[in-house]
N, CA, C and O atoms as a GROMACS GRO file, in nm:
protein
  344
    1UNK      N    1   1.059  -0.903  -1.082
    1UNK     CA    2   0.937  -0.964  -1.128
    1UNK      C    3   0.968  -1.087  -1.211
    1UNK      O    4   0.885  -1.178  -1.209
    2UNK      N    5   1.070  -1.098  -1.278
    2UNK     CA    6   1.104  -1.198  -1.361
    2UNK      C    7   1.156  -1.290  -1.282
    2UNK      O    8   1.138  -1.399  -1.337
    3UNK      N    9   1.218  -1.304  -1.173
    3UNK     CA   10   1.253  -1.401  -1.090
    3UNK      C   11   1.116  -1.436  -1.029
    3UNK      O   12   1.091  -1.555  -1.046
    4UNK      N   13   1.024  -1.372  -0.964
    4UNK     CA   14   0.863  -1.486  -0.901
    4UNK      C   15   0.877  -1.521  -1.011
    4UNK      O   16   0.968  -1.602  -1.027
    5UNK      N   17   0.775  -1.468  -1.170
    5UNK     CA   18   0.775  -1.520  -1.235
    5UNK      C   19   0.839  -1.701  -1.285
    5UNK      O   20   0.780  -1.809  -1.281
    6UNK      N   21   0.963  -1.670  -1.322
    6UNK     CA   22   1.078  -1.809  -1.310
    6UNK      C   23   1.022  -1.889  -1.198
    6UNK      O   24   0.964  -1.997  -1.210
    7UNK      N   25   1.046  -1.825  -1.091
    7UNK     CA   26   1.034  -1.937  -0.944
    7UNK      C   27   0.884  -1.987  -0.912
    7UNK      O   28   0.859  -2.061  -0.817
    8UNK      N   29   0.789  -1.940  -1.000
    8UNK     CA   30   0.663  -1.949  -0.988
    8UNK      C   31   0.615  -2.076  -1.059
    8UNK      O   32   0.559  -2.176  -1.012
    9UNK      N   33   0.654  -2.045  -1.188
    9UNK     CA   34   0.669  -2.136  -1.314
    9UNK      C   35   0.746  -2.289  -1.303
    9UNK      O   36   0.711  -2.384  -1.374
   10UNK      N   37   0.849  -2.296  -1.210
   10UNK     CA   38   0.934  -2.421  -1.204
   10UNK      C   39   0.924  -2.486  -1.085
   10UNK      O   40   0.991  -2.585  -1.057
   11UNK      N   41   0.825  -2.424  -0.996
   11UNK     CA   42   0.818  -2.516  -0.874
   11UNK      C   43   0.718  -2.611  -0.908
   11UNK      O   44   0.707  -2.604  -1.030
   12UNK      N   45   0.657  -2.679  -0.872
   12UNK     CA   46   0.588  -2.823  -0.817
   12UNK      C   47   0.498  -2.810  -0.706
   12UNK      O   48   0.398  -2.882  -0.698
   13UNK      N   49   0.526  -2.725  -0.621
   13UNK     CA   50   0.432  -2.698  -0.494
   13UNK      C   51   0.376  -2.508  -0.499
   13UNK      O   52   0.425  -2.405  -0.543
   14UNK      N   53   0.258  -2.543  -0.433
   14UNK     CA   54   0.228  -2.415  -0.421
   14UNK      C   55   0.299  -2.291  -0.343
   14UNK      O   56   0.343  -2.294  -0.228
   15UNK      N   57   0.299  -2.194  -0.425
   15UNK     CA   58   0.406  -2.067  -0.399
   15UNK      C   59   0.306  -1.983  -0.338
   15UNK      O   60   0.373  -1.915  -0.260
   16UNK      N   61   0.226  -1.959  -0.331
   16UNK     CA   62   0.091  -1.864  -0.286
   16UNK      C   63  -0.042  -1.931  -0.257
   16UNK      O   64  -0.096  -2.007  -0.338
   17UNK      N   65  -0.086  -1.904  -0.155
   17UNK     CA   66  -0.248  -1.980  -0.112
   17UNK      C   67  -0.292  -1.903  -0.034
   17UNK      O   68  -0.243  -1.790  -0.040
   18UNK      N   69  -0.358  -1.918   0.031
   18UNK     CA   70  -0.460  -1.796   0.124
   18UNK      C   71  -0.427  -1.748   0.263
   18UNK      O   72  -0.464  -1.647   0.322
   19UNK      N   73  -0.338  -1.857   0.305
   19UNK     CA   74  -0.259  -1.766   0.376
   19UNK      C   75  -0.170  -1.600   0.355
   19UNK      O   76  -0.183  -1.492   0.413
   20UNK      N   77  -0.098  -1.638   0.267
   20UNK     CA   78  -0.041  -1.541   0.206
   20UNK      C   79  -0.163  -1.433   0.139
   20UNK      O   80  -0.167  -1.321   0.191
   21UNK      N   81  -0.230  -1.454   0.062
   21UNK     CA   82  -0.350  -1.308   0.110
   21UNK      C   83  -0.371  -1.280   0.206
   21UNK      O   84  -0.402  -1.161   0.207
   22UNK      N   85  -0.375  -1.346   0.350
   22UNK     CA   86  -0.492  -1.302   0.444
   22UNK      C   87  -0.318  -1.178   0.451
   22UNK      O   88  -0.308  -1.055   0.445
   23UNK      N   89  -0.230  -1.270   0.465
   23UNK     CA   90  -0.117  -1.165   0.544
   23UNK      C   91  -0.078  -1.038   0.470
   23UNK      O   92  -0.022  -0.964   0.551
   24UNK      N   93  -0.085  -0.978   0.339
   24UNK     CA   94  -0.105  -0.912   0.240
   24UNK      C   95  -0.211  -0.819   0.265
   24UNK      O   96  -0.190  -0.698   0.277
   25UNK      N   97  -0.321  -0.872   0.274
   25UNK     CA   98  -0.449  -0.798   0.341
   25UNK      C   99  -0.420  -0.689   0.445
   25UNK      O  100  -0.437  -0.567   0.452
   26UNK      N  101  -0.352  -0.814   0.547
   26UNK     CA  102  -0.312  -0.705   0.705
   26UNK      C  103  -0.218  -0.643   0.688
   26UNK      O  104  -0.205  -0.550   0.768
   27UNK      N  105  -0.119  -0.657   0.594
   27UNK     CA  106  -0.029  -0.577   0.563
   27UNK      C  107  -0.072  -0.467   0.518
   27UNK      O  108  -0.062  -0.364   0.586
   28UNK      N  109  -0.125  -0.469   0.403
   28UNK     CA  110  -0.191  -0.327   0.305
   28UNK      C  111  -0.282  -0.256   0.454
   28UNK      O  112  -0.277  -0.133   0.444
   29UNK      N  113  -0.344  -0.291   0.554
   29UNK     CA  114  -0.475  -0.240   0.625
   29UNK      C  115  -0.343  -0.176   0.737
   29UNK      O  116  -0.382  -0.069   0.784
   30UNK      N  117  -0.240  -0.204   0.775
   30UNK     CA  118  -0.154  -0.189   0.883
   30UNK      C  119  -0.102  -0.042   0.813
   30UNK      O  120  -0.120   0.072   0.854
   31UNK      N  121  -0.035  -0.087   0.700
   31UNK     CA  122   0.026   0.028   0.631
   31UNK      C  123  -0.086   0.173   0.560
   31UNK      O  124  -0.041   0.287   0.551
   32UNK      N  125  -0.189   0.147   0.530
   32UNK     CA  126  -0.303   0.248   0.583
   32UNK      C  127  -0.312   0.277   0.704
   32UNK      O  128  -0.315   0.400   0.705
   33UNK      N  129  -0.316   0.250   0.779
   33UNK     CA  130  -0.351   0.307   0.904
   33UNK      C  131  -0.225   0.375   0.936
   33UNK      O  132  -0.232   0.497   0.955
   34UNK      N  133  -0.081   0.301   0.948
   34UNK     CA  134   0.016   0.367   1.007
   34UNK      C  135  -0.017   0.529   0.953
   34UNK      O  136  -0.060   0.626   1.015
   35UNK      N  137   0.028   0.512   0.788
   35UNK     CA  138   0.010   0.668   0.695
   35UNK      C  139  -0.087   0.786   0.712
   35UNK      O  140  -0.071   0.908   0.711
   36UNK      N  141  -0.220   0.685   0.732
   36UNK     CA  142  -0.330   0.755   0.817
   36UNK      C  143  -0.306   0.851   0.947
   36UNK      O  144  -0.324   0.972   0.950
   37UNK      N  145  -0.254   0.755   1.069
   37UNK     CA  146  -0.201   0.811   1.200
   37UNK      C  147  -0.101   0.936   1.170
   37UNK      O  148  -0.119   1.048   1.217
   38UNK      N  149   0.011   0.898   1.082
   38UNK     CA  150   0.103   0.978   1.039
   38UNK      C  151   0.069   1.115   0.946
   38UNK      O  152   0.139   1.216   0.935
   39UNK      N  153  -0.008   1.098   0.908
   39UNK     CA  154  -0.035   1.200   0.758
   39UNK      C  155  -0.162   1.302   0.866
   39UNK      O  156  -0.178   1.423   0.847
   40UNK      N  157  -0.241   1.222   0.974
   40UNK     CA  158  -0.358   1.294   1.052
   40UNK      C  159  -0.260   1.421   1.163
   40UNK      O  160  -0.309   1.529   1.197
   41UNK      N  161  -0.103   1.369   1.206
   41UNK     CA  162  -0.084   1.478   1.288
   41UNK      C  163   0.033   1.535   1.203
   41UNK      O  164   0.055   1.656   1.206
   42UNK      N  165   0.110   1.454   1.128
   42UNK     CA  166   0.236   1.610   1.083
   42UNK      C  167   0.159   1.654   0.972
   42UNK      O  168   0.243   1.743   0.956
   43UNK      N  169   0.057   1.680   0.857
   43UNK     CA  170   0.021   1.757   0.783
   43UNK      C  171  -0.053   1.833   0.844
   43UNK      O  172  -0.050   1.946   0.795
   44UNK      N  173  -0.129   1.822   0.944
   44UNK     CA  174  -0.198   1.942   1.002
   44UNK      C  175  -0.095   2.049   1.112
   44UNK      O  176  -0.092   2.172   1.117
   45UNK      N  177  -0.024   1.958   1.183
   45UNK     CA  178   0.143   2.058   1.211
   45UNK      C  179   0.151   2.132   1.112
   45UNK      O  180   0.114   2.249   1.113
   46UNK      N  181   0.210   2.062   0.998
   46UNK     CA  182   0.287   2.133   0.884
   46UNK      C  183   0.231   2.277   0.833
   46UNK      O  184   0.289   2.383   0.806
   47UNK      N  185   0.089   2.233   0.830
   47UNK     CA  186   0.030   2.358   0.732
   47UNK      C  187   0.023   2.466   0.801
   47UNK      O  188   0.041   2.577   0.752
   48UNK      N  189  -0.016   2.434   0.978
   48UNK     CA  190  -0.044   2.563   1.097
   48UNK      C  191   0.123   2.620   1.080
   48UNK      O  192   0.149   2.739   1.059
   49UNK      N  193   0.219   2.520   1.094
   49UNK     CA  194   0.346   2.603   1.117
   49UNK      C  195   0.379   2.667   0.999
   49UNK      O  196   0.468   2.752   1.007
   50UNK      N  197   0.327   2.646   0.886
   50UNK     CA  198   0.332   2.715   0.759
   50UNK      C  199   0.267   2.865   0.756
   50UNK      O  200   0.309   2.979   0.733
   51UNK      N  201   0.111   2.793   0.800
   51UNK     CA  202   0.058   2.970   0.813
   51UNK      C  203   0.095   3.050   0.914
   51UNK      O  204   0.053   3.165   0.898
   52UNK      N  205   0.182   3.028   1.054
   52UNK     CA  206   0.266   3.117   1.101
   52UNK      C  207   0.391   3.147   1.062
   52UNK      O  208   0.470   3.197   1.144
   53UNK      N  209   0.425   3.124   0.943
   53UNK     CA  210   0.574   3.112   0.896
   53UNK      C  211   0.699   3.052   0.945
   53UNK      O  212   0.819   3.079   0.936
   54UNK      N  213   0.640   2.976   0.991
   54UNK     CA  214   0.783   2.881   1.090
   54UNK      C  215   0.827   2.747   1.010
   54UNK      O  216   0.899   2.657   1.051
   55UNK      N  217   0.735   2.765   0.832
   55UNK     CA  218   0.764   2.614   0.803
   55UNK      C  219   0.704   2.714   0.629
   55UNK      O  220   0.626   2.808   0.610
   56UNK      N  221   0.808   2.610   0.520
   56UNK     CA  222   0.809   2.650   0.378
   56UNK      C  223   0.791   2.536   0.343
   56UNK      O  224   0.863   2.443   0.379
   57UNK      N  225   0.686   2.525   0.262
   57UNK     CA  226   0.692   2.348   0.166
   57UNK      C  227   0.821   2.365   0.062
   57UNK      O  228   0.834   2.445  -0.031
   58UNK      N  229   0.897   2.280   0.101
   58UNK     CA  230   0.981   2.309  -0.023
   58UNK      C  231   0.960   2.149  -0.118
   58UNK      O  232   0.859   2.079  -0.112
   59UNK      N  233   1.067   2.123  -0.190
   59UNK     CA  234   0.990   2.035  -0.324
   59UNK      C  235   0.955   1.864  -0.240
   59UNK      O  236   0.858   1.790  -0.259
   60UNK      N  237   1.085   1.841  -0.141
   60UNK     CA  238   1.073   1.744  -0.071
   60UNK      C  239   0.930   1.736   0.005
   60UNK      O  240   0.847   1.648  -0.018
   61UNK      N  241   0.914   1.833   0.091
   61UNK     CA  242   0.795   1.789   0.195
   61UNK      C  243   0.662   1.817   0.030
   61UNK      O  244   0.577   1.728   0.031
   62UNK      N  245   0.650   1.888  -0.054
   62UNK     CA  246   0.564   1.888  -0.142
   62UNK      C  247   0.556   1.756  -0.189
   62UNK      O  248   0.444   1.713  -0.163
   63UNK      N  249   0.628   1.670  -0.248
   63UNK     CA  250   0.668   1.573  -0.294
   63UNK      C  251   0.579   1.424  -0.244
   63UNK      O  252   0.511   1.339  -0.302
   64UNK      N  253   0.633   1.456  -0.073
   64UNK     CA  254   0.558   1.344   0.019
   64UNK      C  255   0.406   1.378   0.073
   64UNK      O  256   0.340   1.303   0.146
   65UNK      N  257   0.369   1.491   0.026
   65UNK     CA  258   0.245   1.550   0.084
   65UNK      C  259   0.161   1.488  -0.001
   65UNK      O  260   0.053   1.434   0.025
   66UNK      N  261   0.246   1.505  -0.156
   66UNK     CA  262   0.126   1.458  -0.260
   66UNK      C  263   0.134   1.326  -0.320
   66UNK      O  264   0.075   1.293  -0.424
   67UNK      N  265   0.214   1.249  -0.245
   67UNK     CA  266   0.276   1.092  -0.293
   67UNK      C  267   0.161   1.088  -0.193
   67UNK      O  268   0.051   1.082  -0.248
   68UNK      N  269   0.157   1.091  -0.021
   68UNK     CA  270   0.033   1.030   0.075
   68UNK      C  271  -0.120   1.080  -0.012
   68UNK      O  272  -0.216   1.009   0.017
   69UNK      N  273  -0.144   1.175  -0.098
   69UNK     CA  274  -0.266   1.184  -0.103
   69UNK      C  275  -0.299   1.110  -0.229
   69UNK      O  276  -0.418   1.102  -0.260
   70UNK      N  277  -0.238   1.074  -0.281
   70UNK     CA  278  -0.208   1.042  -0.393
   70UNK      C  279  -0.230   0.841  -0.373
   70UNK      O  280  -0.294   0.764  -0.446
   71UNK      N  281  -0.166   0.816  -0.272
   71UNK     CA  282  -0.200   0.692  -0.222
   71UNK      C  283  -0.354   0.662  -0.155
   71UNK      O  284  -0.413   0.553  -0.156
   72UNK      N  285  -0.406   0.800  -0.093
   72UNK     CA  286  -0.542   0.772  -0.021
   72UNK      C  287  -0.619   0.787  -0.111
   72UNK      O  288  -0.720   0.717  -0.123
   73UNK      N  289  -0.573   0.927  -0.233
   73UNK     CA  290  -0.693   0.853  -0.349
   73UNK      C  291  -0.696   0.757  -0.428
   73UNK      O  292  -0.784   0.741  -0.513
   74UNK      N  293  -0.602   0.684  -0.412
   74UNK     CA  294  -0.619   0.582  -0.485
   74UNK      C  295  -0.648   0.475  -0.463
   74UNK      O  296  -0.659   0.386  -0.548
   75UNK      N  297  -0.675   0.461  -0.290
   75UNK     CA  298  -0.676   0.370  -0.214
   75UNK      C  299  -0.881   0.393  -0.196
   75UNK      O  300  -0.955   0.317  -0.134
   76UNK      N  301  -0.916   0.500  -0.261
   76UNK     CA  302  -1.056   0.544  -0.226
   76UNK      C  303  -1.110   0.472  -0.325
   76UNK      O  304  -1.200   0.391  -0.300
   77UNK      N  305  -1.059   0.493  -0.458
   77UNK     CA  306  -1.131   0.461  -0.597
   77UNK      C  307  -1.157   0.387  -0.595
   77UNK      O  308  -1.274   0.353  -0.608
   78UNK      N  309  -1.018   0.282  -0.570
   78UNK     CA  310  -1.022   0.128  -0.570
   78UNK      C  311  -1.150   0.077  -0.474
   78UNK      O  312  -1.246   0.010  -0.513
   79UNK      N  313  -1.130   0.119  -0.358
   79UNK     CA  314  -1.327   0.090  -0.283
   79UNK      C  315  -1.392   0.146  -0.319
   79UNK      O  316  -1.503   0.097  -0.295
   80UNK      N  317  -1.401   0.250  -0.382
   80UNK     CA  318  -1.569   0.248  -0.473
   80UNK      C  319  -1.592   0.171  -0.557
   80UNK      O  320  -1.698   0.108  -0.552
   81UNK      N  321  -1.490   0.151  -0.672
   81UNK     CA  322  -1.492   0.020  -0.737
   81UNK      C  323  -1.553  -0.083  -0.723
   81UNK      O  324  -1.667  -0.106  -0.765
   82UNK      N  325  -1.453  -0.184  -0.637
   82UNK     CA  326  -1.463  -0.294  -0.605
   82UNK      C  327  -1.592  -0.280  -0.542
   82UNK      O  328  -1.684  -0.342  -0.595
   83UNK      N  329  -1.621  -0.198  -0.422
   83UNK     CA  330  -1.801  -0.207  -0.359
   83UNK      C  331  -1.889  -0.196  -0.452
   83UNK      O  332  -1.995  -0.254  -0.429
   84UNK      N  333  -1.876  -0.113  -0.603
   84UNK     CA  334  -2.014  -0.109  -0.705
   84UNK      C  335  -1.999  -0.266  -0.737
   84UNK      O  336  -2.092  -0.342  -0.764
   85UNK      N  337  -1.876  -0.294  -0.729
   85UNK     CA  338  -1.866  -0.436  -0.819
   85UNK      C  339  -1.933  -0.551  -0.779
   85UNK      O  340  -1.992  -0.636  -0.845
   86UNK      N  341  -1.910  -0.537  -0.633
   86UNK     CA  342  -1.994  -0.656  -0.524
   86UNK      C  343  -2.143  -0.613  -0.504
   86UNK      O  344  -2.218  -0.681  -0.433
   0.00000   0.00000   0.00000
């Protein structure tokens, strides 16, 4: 962070303009969706092979179960937010 910072501060030309949001944008909307696609078929695997006993959450898969939900709620708030805001 201290290097943008520095490199932000000593240039002369613009370092960021709207290009660079739009691509940020599609980035953040790409990487939802991938997690989305991903999180829609192995957590529902996970939990069926769990309730037949063919699968144990141990701290790892716990870990990433609640890092993804943890990202979608936070990814929720932030649009309720921002939509009361607009």
């Amino acid at each position: 962070m201290v290097a943008v910072v520095a490199v932000h501060s000593r240039t002369e030309r613009t370092v960021f303009d709207e290009r660079d949001e739009a691509l940020a944008q599609e980035a953040a909307q790409l990487t939802l969706t991938a997690f989305g696609w991903a999180s829609a078929g192995v957590f529902p695997a996970l939990t069926a092979a769990w309730g037949l006993g063919y699968f144990e959450w141990g701290p790892a898969s716990s870990a990433v179960a609640l890092s993804v939900a943890a990202l979608y709620l936070t990814y929720a708030g932030l649009l309720f937010a921002l939509r009361r805001r607009r």
